[in-house]
C-alpha positions as a Markdown table, in Angstrom:
| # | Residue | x | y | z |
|---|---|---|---|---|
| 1 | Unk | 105.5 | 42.7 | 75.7 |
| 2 | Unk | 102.2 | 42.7 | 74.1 |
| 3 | Unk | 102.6 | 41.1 | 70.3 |
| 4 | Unk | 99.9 | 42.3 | 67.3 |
| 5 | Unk | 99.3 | 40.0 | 64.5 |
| 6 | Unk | 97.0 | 41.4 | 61.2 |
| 7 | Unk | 94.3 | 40.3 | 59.8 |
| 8 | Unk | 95.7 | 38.4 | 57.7 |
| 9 | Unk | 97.7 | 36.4 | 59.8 |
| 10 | Unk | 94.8 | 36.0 | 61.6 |
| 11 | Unk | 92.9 | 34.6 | 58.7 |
| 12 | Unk | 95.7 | 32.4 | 57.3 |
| 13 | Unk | 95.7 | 30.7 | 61.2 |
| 14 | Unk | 92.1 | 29.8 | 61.0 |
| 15 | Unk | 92.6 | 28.4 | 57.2 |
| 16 | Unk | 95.4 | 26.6 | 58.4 |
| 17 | Unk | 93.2 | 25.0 | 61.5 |
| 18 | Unk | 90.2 | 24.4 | 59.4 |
| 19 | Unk | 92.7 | 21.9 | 57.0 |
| 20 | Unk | 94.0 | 20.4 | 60.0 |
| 21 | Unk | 90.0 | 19.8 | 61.1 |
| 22 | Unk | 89.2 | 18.3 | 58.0 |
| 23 | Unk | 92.0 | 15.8 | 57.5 |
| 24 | Unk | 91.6 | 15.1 | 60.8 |
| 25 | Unk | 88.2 | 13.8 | 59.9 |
| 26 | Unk | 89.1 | 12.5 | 57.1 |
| 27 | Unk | 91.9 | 10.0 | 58.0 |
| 28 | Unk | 91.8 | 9.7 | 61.7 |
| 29 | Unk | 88.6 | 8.1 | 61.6 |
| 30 | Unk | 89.8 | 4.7 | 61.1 |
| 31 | Unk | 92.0 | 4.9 | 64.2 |
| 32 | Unk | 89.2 | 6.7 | 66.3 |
| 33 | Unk | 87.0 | 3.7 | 65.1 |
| 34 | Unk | 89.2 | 1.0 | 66.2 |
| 35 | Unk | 90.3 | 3.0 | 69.3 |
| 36 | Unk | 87.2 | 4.3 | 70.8 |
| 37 | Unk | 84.8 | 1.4 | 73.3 |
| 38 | Unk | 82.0 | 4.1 | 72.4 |
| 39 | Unk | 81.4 | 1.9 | 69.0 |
| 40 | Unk | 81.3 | -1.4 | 70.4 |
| 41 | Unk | 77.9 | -2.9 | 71.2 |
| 42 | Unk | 77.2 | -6.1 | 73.0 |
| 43 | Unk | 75.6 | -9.6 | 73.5 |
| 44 | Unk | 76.0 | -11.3 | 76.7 |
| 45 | Unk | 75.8 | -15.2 | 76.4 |
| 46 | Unk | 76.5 | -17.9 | 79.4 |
| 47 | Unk | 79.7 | -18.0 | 78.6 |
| 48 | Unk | 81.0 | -14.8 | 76.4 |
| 49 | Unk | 80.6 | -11.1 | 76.1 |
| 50 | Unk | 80.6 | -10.6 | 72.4 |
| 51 | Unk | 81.4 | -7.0 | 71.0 |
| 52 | Unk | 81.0 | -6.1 | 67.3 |
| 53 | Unk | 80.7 | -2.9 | 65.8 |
| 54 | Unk | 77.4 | -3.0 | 63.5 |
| 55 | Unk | 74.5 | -5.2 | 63.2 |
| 56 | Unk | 76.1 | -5.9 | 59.8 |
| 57 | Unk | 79.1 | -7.5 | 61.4 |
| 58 | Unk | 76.9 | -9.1 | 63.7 |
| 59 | Unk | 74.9 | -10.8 | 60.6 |
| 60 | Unk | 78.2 | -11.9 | 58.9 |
| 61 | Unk | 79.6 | -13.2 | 62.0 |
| 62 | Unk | 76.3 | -15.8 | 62.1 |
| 63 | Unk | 77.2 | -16.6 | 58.7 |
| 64 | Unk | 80.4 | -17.5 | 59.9 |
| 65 | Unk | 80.5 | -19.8 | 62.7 |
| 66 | Unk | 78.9 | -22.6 | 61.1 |
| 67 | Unk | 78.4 | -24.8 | 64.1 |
| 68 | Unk | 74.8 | -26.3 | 65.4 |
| 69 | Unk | 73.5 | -27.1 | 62.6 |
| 70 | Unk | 70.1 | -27.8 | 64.1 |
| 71 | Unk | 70.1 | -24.2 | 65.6 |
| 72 | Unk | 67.6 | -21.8 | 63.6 |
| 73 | Unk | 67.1 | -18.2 | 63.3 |
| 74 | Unk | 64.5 | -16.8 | 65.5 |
| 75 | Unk | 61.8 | -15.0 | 63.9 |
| 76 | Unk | 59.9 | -12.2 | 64.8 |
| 77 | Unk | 56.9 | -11.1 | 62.2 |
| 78 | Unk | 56.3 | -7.2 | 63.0 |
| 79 | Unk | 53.4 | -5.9 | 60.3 |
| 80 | Unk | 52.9 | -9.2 | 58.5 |
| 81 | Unk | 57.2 | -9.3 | 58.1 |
| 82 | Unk | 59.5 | -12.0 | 58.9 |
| 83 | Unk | 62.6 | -10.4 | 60.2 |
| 84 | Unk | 65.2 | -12.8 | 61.3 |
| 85 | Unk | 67.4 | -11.9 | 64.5 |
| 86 | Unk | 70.4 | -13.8 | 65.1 |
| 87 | Unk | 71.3 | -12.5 | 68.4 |
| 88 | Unk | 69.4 | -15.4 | 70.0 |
| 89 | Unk | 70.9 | -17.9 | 67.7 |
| 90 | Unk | 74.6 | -16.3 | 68.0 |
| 91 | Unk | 74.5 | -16.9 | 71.6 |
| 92 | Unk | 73.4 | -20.7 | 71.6 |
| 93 | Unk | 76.2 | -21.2 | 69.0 |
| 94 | Unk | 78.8 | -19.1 | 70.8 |
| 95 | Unk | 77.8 | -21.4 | 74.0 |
| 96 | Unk | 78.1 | -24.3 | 72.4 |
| 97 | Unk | 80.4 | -24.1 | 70.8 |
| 98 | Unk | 82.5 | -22.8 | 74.3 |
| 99 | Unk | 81.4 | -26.5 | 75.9 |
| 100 | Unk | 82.1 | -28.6 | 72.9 |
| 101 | Unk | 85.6 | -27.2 | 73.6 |
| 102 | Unk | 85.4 | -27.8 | 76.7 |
| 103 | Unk | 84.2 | -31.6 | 76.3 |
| 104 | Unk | 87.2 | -32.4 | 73.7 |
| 105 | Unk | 89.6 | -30.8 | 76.1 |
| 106 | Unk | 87.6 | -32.8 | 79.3 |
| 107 | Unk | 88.4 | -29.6 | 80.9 |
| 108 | Unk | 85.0 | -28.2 | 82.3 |
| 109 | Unk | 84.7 | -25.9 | 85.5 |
| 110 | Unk | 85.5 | -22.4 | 83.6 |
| 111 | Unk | 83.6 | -19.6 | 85.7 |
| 112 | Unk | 84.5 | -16.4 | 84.2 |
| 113 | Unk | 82.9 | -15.0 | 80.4 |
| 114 | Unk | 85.5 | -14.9 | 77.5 |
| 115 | Unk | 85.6 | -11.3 | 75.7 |
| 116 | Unk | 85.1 | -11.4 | 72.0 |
| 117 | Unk | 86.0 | -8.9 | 69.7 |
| 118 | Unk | 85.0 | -8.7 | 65.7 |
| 119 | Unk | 87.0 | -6.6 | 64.0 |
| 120 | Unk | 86.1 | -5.9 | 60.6 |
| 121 | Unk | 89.3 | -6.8 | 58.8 |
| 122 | Unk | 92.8 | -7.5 | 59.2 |
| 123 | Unk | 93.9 | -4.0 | 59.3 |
| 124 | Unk | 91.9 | -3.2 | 62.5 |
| 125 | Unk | 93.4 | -6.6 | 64.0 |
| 126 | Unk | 96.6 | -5.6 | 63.4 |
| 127 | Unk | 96.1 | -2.0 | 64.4 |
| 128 | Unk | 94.9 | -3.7 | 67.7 |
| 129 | Unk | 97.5 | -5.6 | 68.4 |
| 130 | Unk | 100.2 | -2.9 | 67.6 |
| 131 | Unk | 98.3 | -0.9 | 70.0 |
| 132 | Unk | 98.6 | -3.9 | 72.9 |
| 133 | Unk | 101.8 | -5.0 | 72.0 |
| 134 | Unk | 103.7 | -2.4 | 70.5 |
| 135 | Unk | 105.2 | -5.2 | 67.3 |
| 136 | Unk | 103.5 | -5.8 | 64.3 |
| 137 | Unk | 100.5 | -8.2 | 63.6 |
| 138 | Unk | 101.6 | -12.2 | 63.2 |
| 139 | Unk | 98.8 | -14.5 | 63.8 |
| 140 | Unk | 95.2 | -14.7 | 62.4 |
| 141 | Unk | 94.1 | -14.5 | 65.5 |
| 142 | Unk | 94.8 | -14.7 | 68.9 |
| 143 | Unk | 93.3 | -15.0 | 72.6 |
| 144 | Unk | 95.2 | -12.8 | 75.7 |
| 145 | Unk | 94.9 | -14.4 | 79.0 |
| 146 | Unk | 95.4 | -10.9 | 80.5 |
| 147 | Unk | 92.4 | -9.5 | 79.5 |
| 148 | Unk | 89.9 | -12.6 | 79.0 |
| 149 | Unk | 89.8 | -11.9 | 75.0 |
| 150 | Unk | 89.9 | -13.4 | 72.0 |
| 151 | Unk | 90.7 | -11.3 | 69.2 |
| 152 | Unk | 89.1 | -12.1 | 65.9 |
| 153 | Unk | 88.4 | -10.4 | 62.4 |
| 154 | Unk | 85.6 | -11.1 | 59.8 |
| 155 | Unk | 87.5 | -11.3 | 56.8 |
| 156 | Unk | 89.4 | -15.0 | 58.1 |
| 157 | Unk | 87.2 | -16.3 | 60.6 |
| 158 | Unk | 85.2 | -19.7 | 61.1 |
| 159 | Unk | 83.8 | -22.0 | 63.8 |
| 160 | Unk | 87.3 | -24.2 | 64.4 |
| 161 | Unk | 89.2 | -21.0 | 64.6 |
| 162 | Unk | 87.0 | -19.3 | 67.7 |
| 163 | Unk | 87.1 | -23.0 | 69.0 |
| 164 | Unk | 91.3 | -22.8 | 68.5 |
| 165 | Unk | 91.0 | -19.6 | 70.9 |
| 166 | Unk | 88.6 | -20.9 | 72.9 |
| 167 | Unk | 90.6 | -23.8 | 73.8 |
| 168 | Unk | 93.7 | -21.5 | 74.6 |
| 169 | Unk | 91.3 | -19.9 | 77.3 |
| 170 | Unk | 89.6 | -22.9 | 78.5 |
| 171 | Unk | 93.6 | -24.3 | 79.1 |
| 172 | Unk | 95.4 | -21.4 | 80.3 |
| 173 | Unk | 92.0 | -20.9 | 83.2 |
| 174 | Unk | 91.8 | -24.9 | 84.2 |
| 175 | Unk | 95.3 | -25.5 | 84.5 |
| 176 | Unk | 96.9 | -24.1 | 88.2 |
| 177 | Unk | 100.0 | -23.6 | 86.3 |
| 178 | Unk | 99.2 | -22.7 | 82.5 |
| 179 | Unk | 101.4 | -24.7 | 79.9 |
| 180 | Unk | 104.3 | -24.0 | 78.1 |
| 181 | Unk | 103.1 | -22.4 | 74.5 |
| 182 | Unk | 103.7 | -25.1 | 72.2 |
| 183 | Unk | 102.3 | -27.4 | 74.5 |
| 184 | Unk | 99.1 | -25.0 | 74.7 |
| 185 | Unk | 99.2 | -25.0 | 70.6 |
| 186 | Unk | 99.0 | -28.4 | 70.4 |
| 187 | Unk | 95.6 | -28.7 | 72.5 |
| 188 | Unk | 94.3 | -25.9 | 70.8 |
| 189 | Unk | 94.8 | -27.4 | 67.2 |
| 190 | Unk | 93.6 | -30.8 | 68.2 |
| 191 | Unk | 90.4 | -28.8 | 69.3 |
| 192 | Unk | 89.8 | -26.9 | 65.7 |
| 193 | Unk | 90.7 | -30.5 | 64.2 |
| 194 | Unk | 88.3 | -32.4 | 66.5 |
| 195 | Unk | 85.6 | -29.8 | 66.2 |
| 196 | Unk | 83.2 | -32.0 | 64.1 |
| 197 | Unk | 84.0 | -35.7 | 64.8 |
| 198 | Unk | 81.3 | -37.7 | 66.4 |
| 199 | Unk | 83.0 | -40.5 | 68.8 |
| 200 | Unk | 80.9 | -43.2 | 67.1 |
| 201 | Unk | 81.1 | -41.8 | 63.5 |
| 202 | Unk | 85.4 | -41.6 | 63.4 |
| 203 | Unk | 86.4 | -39.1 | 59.8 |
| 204 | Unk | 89.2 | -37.7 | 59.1 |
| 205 | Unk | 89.4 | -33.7 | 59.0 |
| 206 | Unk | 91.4 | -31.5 | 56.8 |
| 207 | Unk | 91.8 | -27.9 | 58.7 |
| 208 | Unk | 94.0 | -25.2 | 57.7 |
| 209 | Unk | 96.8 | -24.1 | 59.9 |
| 210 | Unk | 95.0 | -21.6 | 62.5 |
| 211 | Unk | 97.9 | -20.0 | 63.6 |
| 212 | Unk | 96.6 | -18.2 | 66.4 |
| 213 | Unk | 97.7 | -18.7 | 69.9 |
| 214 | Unk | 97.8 | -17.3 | 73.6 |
| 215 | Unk | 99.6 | -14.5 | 75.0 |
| 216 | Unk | 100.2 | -14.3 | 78.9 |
């Protein structure tokens, strides 16, 4: 049975469609954002793929990670400008920061790169972890041995808190059987806490709680 429908049922469908388009746009963007590997871009270091979804978040996240202090921006002058690009510096920090982990922990020998991913702010971490682990959002960050990545957001970040994660990975990966997780916590704090002591120049440090940790 054949069915008919008027014009202006016809009409009213497409209006309908069009709305649907349009909020579509306008509030699924956020999820399609966070969702979507066709935003992230990349920087391949020694040890670490970082992804990041501007070159505004990429700036930030240099401003950030406040470690090597003797490390300065590289400068390229196009036209009689100085432009600054931190990708150069980013990686040198992001390495070094890897093996000054390493050292504290005496645990060297890791072989495969560490994924990093900026979010912007804590409602696209948390959006990310619901979306991996179905519960909501409890740690500042947090590294997942599954997938080789440390999960990280711009608004709460610094240098001991990528070193916490790092150390998670660094343990979990040079360990044949990977620790309980408070045991794991406890290496990864005295990593953030040790961060900046010089053997010969003993001080005392007064870190925040990270409370991030590792997930199997």
């Amino acid at each position: 049975m054949k069915t008919y429908h008027s014009h202006t049922e016809i009409k009213i469908f497409k209006t309908v469609s069009l709305i649907s388009l349009i909020i579509f746009l306008a509030f699924g963007k956020v999820d399609a954002d966070i969702s979507d590997p066709g935003i992230w871009q990349q920087i391949h270091t020694e040890n670490t793929i970082l992804y990041f979804q501007s070159v505004d978040d990429l700036y930030q996240f240099d401003t950030l990670i406040n470690y090597e202090l003797n490390c300065q921006k590289d400068e390229k002058i196009i036209d009689h400008k100085v432009i600054s690009n931190p990708e150069h510096t980013i990686s040198r920090k992001i390495d070094s920061l890897f093996r000054r982990s390493q050292n504290i922990l005496e645990m060297q020998g890791f072989t495969n790169k560490i994924i990093i991913k900026i979010f912007k702010n804590k409602k696209q971490l948390n959006h990310a972890f619901y979306n991996l682990y179905k519960k909501e959002c409890n740690a500042r960050a947090w590294y997942t041995h599954e997938k080789l990545t440390v999960y990280i957001q711009l608004d709460d970040l610094n240098e001991g808190m990528l070193a916490h994660e790092f150390a998670h990975a660094i343990v979990d990966h040079f360990m044949i059987v990977p620790p309980p997780g408070k045991s794991a916590e406890i290496l990864a704090r005295y990593v953030d806490t040790h961060l900046h002591l010089h053997a010969d120049k003993p001080q005392r440090v007064h870190n925040p709680h990270i409370n991030g940790y590792s997930i199997k």
